[in-house]
N, C-alpha and C positions, 0 to 999 in steps of 0.2 A: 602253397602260396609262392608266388615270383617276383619279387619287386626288382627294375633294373637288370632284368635276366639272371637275378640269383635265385637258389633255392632257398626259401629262408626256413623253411621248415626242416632241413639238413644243414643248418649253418654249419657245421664244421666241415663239409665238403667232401664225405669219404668218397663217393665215386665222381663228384666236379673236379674238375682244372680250375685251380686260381688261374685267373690272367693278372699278372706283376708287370706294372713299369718299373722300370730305374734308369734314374738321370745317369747318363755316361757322355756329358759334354766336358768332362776335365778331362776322360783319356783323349780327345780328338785335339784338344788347348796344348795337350803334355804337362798336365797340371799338377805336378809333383806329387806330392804323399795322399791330396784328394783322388787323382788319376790312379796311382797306383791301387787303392780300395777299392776304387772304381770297379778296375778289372778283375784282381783277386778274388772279388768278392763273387763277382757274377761268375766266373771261371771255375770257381769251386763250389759255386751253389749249379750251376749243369751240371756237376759231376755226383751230387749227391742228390739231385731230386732229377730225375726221368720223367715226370709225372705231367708239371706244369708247364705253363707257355709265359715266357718274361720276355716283354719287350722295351729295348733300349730307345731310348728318347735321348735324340743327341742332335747337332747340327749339321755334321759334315760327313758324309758317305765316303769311307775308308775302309780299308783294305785290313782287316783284322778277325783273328779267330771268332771270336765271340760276336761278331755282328753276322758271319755266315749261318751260325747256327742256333742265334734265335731273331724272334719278329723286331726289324724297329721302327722308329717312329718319329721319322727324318721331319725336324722343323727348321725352315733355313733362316738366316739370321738375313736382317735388313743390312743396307751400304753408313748405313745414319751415324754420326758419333754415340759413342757410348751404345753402340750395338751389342753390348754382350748384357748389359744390364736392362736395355730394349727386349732382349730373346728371351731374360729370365723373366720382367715382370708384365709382358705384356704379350707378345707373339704364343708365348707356351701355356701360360693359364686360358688365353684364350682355344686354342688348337685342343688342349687335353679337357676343359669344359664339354667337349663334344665326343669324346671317348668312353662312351655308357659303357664301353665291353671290361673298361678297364675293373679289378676288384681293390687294386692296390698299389699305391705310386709311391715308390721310397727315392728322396732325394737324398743324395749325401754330401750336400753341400747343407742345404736346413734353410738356407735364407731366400726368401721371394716366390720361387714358384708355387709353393705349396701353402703360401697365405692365403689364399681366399678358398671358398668354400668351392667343392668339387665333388660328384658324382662317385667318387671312388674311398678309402680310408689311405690315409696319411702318414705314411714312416717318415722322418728325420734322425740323421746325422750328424749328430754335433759331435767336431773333433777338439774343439777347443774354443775359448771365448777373447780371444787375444786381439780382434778389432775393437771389442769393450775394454777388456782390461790393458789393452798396451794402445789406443787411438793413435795415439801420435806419431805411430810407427809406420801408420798403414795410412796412403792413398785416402784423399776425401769422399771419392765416392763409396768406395768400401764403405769408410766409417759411417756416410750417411744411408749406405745401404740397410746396414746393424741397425742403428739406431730406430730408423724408420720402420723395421718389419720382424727383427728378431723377433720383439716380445710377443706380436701376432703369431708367427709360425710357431713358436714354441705353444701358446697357447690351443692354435689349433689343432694341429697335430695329434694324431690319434695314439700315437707312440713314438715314444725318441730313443735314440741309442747311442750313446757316451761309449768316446773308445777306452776312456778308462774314470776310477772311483773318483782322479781326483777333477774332472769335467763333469760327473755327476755331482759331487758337491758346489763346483760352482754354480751350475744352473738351481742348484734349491738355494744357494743362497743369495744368487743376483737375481735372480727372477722367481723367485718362490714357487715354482714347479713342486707337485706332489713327487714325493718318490716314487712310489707304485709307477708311474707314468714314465720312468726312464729305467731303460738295460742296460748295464755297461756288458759291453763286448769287447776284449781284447783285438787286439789285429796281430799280423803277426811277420816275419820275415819270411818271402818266397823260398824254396826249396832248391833255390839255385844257389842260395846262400850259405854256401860250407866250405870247409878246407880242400883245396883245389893243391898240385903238386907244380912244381919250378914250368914244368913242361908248358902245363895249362896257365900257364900266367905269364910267361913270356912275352906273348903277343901283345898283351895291352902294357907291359912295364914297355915295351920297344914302340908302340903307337903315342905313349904318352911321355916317353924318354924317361923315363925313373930308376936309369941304374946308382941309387944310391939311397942310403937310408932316411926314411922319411915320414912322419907326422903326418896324420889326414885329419879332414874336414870333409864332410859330405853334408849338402843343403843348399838351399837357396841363401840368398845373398841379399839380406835383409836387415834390422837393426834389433829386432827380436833375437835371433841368433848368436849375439854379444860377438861376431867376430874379431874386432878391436882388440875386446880384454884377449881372445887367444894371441892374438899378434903381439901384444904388447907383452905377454908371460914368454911368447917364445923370444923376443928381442933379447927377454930380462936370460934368458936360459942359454942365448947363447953369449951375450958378454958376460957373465960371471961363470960359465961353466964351458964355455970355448966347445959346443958340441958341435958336432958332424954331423947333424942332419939338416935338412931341407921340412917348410912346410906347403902340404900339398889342401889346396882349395877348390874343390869339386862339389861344381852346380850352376846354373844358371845366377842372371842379375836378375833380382827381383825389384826392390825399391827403395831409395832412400838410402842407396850402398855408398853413395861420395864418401864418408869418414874411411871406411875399410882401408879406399888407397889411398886417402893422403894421409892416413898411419902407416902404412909402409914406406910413403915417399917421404915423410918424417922421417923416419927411424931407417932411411936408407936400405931397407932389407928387399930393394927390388929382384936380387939375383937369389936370395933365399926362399922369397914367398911363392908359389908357382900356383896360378892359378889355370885349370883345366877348361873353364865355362861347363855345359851341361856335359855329362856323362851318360850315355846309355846305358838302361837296365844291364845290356848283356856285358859289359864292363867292368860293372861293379862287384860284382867278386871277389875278379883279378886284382883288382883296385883296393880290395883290402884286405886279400889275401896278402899282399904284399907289403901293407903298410907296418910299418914295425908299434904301433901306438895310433888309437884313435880317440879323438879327443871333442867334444861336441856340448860348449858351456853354455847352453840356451838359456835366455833369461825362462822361456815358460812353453811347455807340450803340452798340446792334446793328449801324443800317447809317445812317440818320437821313434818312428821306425829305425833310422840310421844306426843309432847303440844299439839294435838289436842285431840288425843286419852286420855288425863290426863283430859282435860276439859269433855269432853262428858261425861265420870265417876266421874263427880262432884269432881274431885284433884284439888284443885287453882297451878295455874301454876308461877314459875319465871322462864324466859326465858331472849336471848341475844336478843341486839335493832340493830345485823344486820341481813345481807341482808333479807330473806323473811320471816322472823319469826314475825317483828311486822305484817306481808301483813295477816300472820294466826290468830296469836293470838291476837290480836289489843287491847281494851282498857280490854280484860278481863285477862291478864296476868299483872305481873309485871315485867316490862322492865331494865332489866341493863346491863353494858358496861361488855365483855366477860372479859378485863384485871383487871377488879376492884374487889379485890376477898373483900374491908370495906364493897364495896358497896351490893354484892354479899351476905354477911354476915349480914348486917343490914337488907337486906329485908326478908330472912328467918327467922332472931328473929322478924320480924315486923309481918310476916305470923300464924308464930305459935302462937304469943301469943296475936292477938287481932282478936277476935272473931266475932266482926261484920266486917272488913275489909275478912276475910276467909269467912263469908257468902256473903258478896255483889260479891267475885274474883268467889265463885260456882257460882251463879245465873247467872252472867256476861257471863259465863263460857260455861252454858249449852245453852245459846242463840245462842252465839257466831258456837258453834260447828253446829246448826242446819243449818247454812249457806250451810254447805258441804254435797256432798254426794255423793257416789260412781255412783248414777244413774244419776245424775248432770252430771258428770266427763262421764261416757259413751254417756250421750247423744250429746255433744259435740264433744265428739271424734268422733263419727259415723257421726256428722254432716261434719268432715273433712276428712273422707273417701268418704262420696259424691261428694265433690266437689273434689276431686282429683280423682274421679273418671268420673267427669266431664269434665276433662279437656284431656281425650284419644281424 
């Protein structure tokens, strides 16, 4: 029997090709930690399946690995305001309604396009729930995006995937989702992310002027983020403890960033704070290869790349003890409360200045990191692309 050009009498597919979409309009945006999944994921699922044909549904035809060498499925976005919200809820369910080849569209963004009913089965990506649980942080139409169609695509959706247990909990308990119905999948740090020597780091310490010791921040520039509280512990850190570092702020302006700099134009710390703007992937290494302490007090993660990415290049990390940050960085970071800026401020003078405690957080550090990997993370995924491809 053939419904839709499937076999359904072989559902499992041993001699078919899945044909897979996946949205990859956040890598063409440079859309941070979504973007970066984006790619990884596809990148490492070509390398471990031969087999299938996955095509990239995105809007802008660019010059990238992973668009040469699989099918995509170029939809171009209208000139209109609010055109990126026009592409997700109307231009693309319409264009993929008409895609009967398709067997399986994984969005990893999770909201809009894959609400309404479609010819194909259904993966979402929920990395975190922070337009629900932080609103006020986030852009109106965001939040009326969430509001408007979250609980639809979760519902519909034929499987979800949480980057980590504790966004699995969230959604069974803000949206009563069954468990059986969600996977949590770690993510992981790229393999570019390791201890590099003085040579290999040169470049970017002299591209971004960093001859002197220095405190990092990697992320977008946001109110989630609690940058403030870091600014304000490092203020406390250097008038009572008169230290010789610099803090370095690398990432683009997302929204709602005004407080960050009139807390330094407060606290006068304009020649101490250095802000970067965005940082190229191939930079960031170097960038914390070199950083003596990285430090990253989110109020709340999906799964939080960045501490991962610090430990793997030998940074000892402090990090916030919520939602899935301790799930990443577990005993090789140092854990403190996002509102406690004493506490916040004692464990970075505790970092810096005691030398076997900074050797044991690396060591800890680079173990820790080996747990994850991008081909982990695809191999999983691809394991829930079978089984929902099982279930035609």
């Amino acid at each position: 029997m053939v419904i839709n050009g499937r076999n359904c009498l072989n559902p499992a597919g041993v001699d078919e090709k899945m044909k897979i979409g996946f949205f990859t309009n956040f890598i063409d945006e440079m859309g941070g930690g979504i973007g970066t999944y984006s790619y990884e994921l596809i990148k490492n699922l070509n390398k471990i399946d031969k087999k299938n044909e996955y095509y990239l549904i995105h809007h802008t035809s660019i010059d990238l690995d992973i668009y040469i060498i699989n099918h995509e499925i170029l939809i171009k976005m209208c000139s209109l305001p609010f055109k990126g919200i026009i592409w997700r809820l109307i231009n693309t369910p319409l264009k993929l309604k008409l895609r009967r080849e398709l067997d399986i569209v994984h969005d990893p963004y999770g909201v809009g396009a894959l609400s309404f009913k479609m010819p194909f089965k259904k993966i979402i990506t929920i990395h975190d729930l922070t337009p629900v649980l932080f609103s006020h942080t986030f852009s109106l139409p965001v939040v009326l995006l969430h509001k408007l169609l979250l609980s639809r695509t979760l519902k519909t959706a034929d499987k979800i995937i949480a980057d980590s247990n504790s966004t699995k909990k969230d959604l069974i308990s803000y949206f009563n989702i069954p468990e059986e119905k969600i996977k949590v999948i770690h993510l992981a740090a790229d393999e570019k992310f390791k201890p590099l020597n003085d040579e290999e780091t040169k470049e970017v310490i002299k591209k971004y002027n960093l001859n002197f010791p220095f405190i990092l921040y990697v992320g977008t520039l946001e109110p989630r983020k609690n940058i403030p509280l870091l600014i304000k512990a490092f203020y406390k850190l250097k008038k009572e403890e008169n230290i010789n570092y610099k803090l370095i702020i690398a990432g683009k302006k997302g929204w709602k960033y005004k407080e960050i700099f009139d807390t330094i134009n407060k606290l006068d710390l304009q020649k101490d704070v250095i802000f970067t703007g965005y940082v190229p992937d191939g930079d960031l290494p170097a960038l914390y290869n070199a950083a003596n302490l990285f430090v990253y007090p989110s109020l709340y993660e999906g799964f939080g790349l960045p501490p991962l990415e610090a430990m793997a290049c030998g940074c000892p990390v402090i990090t916030s003890n919520t939602s899935s940050l301790p799930e990443v960085v577990g005993d090789a970071g140092i854990m403190i409360d996002p509102n406690d800026i004493d506490g916040l401020t004692k464990a970075i003078y505790k970092v810096i200045t005691d030398k076997d405690l900074r050797e044991s957080m690396i060591k800890k550090g680079f173990e820790r990191a080996k747990m994850f990997s991008w081909k982990k993370t695809a191999e999983e995924t691809f394991k829930v692309y079978e089984e929902c491809y099982g279930e035609f």
